[in-house]
C-alpha positions, -999 to +999 in steps of 0.1 A: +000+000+000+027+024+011+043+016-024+011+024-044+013+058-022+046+069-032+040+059-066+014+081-074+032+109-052+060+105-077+040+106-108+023+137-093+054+155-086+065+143-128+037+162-137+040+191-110+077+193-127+062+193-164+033+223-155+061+241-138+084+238-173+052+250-191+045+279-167+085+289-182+083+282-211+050+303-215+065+334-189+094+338-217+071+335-247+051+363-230+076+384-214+088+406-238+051+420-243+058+441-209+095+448-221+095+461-255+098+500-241+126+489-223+142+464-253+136+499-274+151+521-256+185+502-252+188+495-284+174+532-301+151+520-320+109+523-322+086+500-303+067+489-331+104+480-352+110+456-316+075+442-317+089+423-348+102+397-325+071+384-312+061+380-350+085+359-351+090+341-325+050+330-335+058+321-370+088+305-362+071+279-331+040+276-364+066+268-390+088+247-370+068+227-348+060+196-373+093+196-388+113+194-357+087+169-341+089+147-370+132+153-369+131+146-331+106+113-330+130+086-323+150+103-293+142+091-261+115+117-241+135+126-211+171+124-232+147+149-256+135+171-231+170+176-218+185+190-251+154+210-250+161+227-223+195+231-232+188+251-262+165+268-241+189+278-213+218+288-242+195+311-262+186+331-228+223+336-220+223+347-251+195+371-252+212+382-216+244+396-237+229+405-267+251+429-283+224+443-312+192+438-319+196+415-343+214+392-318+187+392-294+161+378-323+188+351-330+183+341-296+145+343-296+148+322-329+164+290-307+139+299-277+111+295-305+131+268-317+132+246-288+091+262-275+081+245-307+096+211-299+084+210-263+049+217-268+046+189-295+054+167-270+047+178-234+006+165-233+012+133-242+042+127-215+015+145-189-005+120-196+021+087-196+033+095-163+003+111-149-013+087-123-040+064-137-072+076-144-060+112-140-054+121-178-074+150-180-063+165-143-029+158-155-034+179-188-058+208-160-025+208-145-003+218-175-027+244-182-027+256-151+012+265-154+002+282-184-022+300-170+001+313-144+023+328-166-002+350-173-008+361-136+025+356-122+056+354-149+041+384-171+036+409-143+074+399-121+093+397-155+082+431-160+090+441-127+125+429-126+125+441-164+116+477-150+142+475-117+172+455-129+170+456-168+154+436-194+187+414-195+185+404-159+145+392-166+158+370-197+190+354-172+164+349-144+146+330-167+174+308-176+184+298-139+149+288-131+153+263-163+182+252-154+166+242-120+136+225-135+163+205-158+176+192-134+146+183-115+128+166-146+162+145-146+160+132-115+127+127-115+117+111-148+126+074-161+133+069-196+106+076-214+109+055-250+092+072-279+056+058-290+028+069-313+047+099-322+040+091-361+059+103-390+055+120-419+033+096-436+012+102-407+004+139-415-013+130-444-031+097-428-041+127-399-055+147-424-078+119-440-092+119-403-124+147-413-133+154-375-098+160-366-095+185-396-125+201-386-113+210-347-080+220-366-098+246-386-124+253-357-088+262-334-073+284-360-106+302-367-113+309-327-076+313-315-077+340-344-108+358-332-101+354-299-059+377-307-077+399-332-088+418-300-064+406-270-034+411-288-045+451-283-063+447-252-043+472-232-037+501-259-075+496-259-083+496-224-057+529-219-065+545-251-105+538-258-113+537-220-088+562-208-080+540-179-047+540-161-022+516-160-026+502-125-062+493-136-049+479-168-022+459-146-050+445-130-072+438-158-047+415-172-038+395-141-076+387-135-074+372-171-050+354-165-061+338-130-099+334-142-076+311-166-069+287-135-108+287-128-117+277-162-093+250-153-103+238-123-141+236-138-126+221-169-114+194-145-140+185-124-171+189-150-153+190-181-163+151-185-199+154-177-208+178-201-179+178-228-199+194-256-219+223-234-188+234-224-171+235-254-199+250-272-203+273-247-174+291-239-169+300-276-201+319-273-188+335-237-158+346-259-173+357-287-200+381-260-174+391-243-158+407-273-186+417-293-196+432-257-163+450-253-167+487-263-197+488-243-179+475-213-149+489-210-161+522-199-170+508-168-147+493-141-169+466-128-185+454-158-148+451-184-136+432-152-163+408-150-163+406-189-122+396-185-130+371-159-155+348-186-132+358-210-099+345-193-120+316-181-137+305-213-105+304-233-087+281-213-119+259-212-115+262-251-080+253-248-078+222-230-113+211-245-095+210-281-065+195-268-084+165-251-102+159-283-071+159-305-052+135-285-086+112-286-084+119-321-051+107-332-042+078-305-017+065-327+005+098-338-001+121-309+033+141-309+025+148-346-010+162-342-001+179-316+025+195-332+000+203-358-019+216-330+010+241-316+014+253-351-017+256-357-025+280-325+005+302-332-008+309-370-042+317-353-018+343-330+000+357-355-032+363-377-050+373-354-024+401-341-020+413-373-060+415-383-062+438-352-032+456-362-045+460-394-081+466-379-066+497-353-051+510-385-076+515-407-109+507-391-100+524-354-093+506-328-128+508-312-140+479-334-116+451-323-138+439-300-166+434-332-142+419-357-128+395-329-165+388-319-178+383-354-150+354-359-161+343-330-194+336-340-187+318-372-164+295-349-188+284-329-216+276-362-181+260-373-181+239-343-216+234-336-220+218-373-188+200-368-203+180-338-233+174-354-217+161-386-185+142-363-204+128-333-169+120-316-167+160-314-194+154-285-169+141-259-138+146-246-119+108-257 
């Protein structure tokens, strides 16, 4: 009995380790959003030329992510995950010294680089040494550390960012992966590759007309959903006229109603997998078309952030269950599909508002964002009609 105990203890703690390597590798993936003044400044140059490198960091983890799965699918998962890491931990030493500009987006390009290879692999190994029967808590969990990268990594990289220099955030980053390396060494056993597929799986994947379907159905919402977010604060200080303490806070309380949508994801995520689903693409899509009218008041764009914060990570984990269901035999590959997927729906959607607060004012990103939203969920409600195995979670 005592054995059974410390078993599952240990394949909590593998997991614990996994959503804590998440919650990194997101905090550096969103970090330079509250740094770019900063980045700018040391290096002369405009904002908007820096914003460039979260362009590319996107397009890079989108353009990347089969390729270097499908290059990376016989290496052993915990041997993998430690030249992940590796790269990882290199390319923010890097981006510590950077010397130009130009340096500093070479050393995104490896972060992206090794972000792409770790997400195509990270749910399933959640899920082979998650405890049995605890699949989707396990995958709650991972998307929890996500979540918090939001609430905690975005806001204290931009405090030691604004205190020590953006270079200190960046090697601060790169300890605390060092740390978790080592940790994920100790504490996982080899970990042989299985049903990662290979190329002549993308194809055989794309044969599979349900799991095409939730492929278009994430790059449709993830794109409505960063047509309006992506400019959520210039919004909120420009449209709204609100400071940026109240700003500050608006986007922590996105992020932590992110760890609620978790938690409900977890516990009644099974017993109504197509409700929720369904239903937090409409919240999304209301909460942008209802944003404009909102954000002039405190208490109701706060509320509006909470469902919204909450209802995408519902829609996030709901999509990642079902592809894992979907392709049993070649996870790592649709997954990968998955990650590069998302990050096309990022970078479109960032530049649809761009191109939205350019020409159409920036009032109406809420609309545009909200009207995607809607065709996404008639997408997805057809799609579950037509693909009944759209209904459950796997």
């Amino acid at each position: 009995m005592q054995s059974i105990t410390v078993s599952r203890k240990t394949a909590w703690l593998r997991v614990i380790m996994l959503a804590i390597a998440a919650f990194i590798f997101n905090t550096t993936e969103f970090a330079p959003v509250g740094l770019l003044s900063d980045i700018a400044t040391s290096f002369s140059m405009k904002t908007a030329q820096v914003g460039l490198m979260l362009t590319i960091y996107a397009w890079v983890v989108a353009l990347m992510s089969l390729p270097m799965m499908l290059l990376t699918r016989q290496i052993e998962r915990r041997l993998l995950l430690t030249c992940i890491f590796t790269l990882f931990i290199a390319s923010h030493i890097l981006s510590t010294f950077a010397w130009s500009f130009n340096i500093l987006v070479v050393s995104r390009i490896g972060i992206a680089f090794s972000h792409a290879i770790f997400w195509s692999i990270t749910a399933s190994l959640a899920i082979r040494v998650a405890p049995a029967g605890k699949k989707t808590q396990a995958l709650s969990m991972l998307a929890t550390g996500t979540a918090l990268a939001m609430v905690l990594g975005l806001p204290i990289g931009r405090l030691i960012g604004q205190y020590l220099g953006w270079r200190i955030t960046f090697g601060i980053i790169g300890i605390v992966a060092l740390i978790t390396l080592l940790c994920l060494i100790k504490l996982l056993p080899k970990l042989p590759s299985e049903h990662t597929g290979s190329l002549k799986s993308v194809p055989m994947l794309f044969k599979r007309p349900a799991l095409v379907s939730l492929y278009l159905l994430i790059a449709v919402v993830v794109t409505a959903h960063y047509t309006a977010y992506s400019y959520i604060e210039p919004f909120i200080q420009g449209v709204a006229s609100m400071g940026d303490n109240f700003t500050t806070f608006l986007l922590l309380i996105f992020g932590a109603a992110g760890i609620l949508g978790s938690i409900l994801f977890s516990s009644l995520g099974n017993k109504y997998p197509a409700t929720f689903l369904l239903g937090a693409i409409f919240l999304v899509s209301a909460c942008m078309l209802s944003l404009y009218l909102a954000v002039t008041h405190s208490v109701a764009i706060s509320i509006l952030c909470i469902i919204w914060g909450m209802s995408m990570m519902i829609i996030g984990l709901a999509v990642q269950v079902r592809v894992l269901a979907l392709a049993p035999d070649a996870t790592d590959v649709a997954m990968s599909l998955m990650s590069g997927i998302y990050n096309l729906g990022i970078g479109g959607g960032a530049l649809l508002g761009n191109q939205v607060s350019l020409h159409l004012d920036m009032v109406n990103i809420g609309y545009v964002g909200g009207g995607i939203g809607l065709l996404s969920l008639l997408w997805c409600a057809w799609s579950m009609k037509r693909y009944p195995q759209l209904r459950i979670n796997g």
